[in-house]
Residue frames relative to the residue before (quaternion, step in Angstrom):
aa qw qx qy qz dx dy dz
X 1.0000 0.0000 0.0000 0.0000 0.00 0.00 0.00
X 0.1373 -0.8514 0.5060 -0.0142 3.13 -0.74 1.00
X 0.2254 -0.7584 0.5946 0.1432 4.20 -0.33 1.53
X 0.1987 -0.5868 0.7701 0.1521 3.20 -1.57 0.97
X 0.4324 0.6286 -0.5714 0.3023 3.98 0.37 0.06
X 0.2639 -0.7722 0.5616 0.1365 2.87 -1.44 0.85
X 0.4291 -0.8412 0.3284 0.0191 3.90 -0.21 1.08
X 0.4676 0.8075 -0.3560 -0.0511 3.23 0.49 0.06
X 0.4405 0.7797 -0.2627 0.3591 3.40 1.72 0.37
X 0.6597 -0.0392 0.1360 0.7381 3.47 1.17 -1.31
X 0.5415 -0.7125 0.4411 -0.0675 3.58 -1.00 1.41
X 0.7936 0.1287 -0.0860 0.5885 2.94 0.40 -1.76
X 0.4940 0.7486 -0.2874 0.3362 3.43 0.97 0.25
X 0.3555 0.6958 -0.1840 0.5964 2.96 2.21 -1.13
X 0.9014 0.2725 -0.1160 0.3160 2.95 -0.22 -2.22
X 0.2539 0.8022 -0.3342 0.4246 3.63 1.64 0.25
X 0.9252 0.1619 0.0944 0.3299 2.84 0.35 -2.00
X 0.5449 0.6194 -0.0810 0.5594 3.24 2.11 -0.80
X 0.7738 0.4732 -0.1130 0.4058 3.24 0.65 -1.49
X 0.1162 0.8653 -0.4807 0.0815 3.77 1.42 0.39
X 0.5012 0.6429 -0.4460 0.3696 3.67 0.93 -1.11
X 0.1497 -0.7542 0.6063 0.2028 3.90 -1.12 0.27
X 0.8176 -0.4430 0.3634 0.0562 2.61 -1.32 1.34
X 0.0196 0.8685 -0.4826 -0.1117 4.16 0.41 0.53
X 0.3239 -0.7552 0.5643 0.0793 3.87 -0.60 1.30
X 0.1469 -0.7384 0.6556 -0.0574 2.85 -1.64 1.22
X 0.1129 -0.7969 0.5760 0.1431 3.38 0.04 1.11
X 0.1691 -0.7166 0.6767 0.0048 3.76 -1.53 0.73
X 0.3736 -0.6634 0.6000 0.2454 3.78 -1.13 0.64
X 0.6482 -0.6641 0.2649 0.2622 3.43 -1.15 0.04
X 0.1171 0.9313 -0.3364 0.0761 3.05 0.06 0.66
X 0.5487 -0.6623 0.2976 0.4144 3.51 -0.88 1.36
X 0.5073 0.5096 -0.3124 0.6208 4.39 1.65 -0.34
X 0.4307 0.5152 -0.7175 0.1851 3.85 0.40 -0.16
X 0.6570 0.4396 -0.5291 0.3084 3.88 -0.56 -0.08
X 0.7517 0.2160 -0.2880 0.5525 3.57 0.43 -0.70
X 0.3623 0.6044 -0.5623 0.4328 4.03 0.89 0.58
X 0.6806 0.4315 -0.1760 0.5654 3.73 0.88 -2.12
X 0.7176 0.4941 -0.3363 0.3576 3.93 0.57 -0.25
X 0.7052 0.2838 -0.3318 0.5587 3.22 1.25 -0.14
X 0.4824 0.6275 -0.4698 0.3910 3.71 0.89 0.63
X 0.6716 0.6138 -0.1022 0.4023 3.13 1.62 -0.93
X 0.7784 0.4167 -0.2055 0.4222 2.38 1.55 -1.34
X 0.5160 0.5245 -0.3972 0.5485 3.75 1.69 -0.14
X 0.4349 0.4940 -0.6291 0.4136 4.23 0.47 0.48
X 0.3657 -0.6018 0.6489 0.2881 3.01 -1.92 0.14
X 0.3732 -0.6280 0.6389 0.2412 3.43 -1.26 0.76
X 0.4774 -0.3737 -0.7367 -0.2996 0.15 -2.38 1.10
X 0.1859 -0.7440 0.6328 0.1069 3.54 -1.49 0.12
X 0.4710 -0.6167 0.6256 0.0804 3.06 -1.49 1.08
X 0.0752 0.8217 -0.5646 0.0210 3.77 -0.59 0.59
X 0.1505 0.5964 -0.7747 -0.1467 3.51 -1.75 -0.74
X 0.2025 -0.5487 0.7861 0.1999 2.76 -1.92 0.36
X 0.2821 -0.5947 0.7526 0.0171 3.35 -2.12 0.62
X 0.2346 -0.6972 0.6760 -0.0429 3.22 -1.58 0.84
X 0.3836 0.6158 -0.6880 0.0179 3.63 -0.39 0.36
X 0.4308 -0.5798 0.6894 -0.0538 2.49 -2.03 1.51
X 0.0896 -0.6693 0.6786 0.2889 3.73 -1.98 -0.20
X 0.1292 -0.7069 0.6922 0.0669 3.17 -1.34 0.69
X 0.1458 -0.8435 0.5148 0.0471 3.12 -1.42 0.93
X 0.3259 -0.6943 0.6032 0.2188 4.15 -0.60 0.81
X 0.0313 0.7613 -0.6449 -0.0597 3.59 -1.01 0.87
X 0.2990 -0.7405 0.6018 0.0124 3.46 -0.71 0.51
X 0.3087 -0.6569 0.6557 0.2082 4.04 -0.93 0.67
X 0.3546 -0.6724 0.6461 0.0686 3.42 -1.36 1.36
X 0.7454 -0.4500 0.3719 0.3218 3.64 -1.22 0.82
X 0.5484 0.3131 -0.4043 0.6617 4.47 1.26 -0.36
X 0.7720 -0.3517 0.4629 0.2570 3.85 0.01 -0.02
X 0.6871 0.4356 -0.3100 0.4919 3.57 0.87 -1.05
X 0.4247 -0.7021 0.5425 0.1800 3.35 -1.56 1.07
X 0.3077 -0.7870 0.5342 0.0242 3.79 -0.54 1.27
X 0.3879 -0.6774 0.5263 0.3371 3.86 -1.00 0.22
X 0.4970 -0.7461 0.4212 0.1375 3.56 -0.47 1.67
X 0.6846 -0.2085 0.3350 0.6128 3.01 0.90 -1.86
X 0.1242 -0.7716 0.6060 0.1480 3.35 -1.67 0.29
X 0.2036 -0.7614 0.6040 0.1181 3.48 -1.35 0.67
X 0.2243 -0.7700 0.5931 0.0711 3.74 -1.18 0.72
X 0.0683 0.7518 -0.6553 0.0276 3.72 0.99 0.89
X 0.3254 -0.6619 0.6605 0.1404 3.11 -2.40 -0.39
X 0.2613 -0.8539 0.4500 -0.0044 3.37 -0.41 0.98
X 0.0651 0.8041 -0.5685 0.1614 3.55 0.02 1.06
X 0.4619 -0.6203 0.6297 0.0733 2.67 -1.86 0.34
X 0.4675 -0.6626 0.4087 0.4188 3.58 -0.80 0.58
X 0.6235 -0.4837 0.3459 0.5076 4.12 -1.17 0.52
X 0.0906 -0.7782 0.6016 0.1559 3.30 -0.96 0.69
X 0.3221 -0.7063 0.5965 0.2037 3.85 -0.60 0.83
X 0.1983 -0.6299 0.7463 0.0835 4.10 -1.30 0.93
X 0.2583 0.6117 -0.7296 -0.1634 3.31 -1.61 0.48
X 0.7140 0.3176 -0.3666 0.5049 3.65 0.68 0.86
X 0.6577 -0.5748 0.4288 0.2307 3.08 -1.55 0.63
X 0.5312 0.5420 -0.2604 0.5969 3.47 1.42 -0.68
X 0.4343 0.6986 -0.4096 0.3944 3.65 0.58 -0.66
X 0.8509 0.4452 -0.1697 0.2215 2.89 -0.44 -2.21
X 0.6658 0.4493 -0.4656 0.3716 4.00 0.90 -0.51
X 0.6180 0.6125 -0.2832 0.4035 3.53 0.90 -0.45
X 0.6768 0.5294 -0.2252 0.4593 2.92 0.74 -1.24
X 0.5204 0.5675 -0.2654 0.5802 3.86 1.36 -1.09
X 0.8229 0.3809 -0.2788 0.3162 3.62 0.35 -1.04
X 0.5397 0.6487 -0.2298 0.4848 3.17 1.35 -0.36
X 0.6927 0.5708 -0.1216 0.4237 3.13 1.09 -1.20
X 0.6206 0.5245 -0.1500 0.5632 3.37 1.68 -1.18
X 0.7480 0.3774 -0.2152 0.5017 3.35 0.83 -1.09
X 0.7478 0.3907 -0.4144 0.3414 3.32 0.83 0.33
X 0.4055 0.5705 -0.3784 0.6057 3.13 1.99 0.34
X 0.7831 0.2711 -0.3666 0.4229 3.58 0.22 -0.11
X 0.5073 0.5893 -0.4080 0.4785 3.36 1.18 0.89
X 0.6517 0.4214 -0.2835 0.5634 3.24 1.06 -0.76
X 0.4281 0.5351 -0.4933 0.5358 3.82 1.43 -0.12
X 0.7122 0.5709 -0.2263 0.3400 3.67 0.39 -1.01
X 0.7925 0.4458 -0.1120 0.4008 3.02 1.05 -0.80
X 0.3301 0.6859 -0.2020 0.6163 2.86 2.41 -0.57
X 0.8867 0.2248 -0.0865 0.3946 3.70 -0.12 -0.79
X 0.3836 0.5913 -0.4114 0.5779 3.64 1.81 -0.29
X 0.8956 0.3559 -0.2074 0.1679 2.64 -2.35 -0.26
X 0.6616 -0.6402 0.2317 0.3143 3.11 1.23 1.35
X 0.2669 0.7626 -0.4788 0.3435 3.59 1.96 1.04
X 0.4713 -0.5663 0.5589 0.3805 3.97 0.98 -0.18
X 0.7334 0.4694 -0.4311 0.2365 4.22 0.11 -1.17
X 0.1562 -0.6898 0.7004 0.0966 3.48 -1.16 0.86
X 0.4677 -0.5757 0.6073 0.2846 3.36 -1.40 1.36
X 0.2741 -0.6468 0.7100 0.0497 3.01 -1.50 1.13
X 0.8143 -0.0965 0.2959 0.4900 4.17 0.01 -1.24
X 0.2762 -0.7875 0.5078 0.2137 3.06 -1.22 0.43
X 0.3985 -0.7661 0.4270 0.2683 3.58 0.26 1.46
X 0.6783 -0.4889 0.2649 0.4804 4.22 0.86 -0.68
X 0.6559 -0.5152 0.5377 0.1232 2.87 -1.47 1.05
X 0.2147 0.7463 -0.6247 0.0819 4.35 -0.25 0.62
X 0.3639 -0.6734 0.6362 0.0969 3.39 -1.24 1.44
X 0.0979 0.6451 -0.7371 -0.1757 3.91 -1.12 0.36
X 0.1289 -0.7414 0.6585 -0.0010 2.97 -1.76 0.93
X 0.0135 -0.7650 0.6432 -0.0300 3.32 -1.74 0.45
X 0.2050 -0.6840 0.6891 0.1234 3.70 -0.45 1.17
X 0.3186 -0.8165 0.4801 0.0358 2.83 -1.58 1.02
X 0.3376 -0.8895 0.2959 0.0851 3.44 -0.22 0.89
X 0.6972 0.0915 -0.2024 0.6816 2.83 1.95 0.50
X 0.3513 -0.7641 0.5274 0.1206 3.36 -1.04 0.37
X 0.2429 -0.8193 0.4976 -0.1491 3.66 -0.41 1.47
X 0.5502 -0.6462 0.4738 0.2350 3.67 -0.70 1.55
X 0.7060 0.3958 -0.1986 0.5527 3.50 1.20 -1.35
X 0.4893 0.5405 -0.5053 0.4618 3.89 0.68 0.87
X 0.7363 0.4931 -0.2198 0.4079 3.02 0.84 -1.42
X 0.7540 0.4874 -0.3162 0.3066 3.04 1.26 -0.34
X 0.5430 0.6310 -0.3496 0.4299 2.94 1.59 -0.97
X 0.5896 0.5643 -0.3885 0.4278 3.65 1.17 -1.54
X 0.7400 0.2630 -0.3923 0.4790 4.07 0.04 -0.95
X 0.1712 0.8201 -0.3884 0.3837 3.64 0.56 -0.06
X 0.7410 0.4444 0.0482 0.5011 3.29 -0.11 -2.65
X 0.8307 0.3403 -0.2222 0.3805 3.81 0.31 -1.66
């Protein structure tokens, strides 16, 4: 389904109700090249395109048992995203990626700081969602400069 409205009041509301199309996933393993791996996926879409990338990761809490030996406490499998980012150029897309990473490996940081005990253990994979757009909308462009 495809909205020719034009939005300029409430946004994510739009994309709520408008935006019905789903969103096709690309799962990826980890890799010390994921960025220029996710950069040439991106860069073979056709604009414009809506994206995110995702990160899930494991972390793990270990704790010393009464002989001394340290035991796995617990584990956690968050996800780390990034807000949707919208491409209508080709130039666009390395920045937009870098930003997008570096603010996922902050929120990794912040995860495991602050006296939370979790040590990163692995990254479980890397999963791209995408959507080419089929129309282009005053109230994208805005929302997209908006974001940067």
């Amino acid at each position: 389904m495809i909205c020719y409205n034009i939005i300029l009041n409430n946004f994510e509301r739009h994309v709520s109700r408008c935006d019905k199309k789903s969103y096709k996933e690309l799962q990826l393993d980890d890799s010390e090249d994921i960025k220029n791996i996710l950069l040439l996926k991106l860069e073979m879409c056709t604009l414009p395109i809506k994206w995110m990338i995702n990160r899930k990761v494991l972390f793990i809490k270990d704790s010393v048992d009464e002989c001394g030996d340290i035991i796995e406490d617990a584990k956690s499998e968050p996800t780390f995203r990034f807000l949707m980012t919208l491409t209508t150029h080709k130039s666009e897309i390395s920045e937009q990626l870098d930003k997008n990473i570096d603010k996922i490996l902050e929120s990794i940081d912040t995860y495991q700081k602050e006296g939370s005990g979790w040590q990163y253990e692995y990254t479980d994979h890397w999963l791209l969602n995408f959507k080419f757009k089929t129309s282009l909308f005053l109230t994208d462009i805005l929302h997209n400069s908006v974001n940067l």
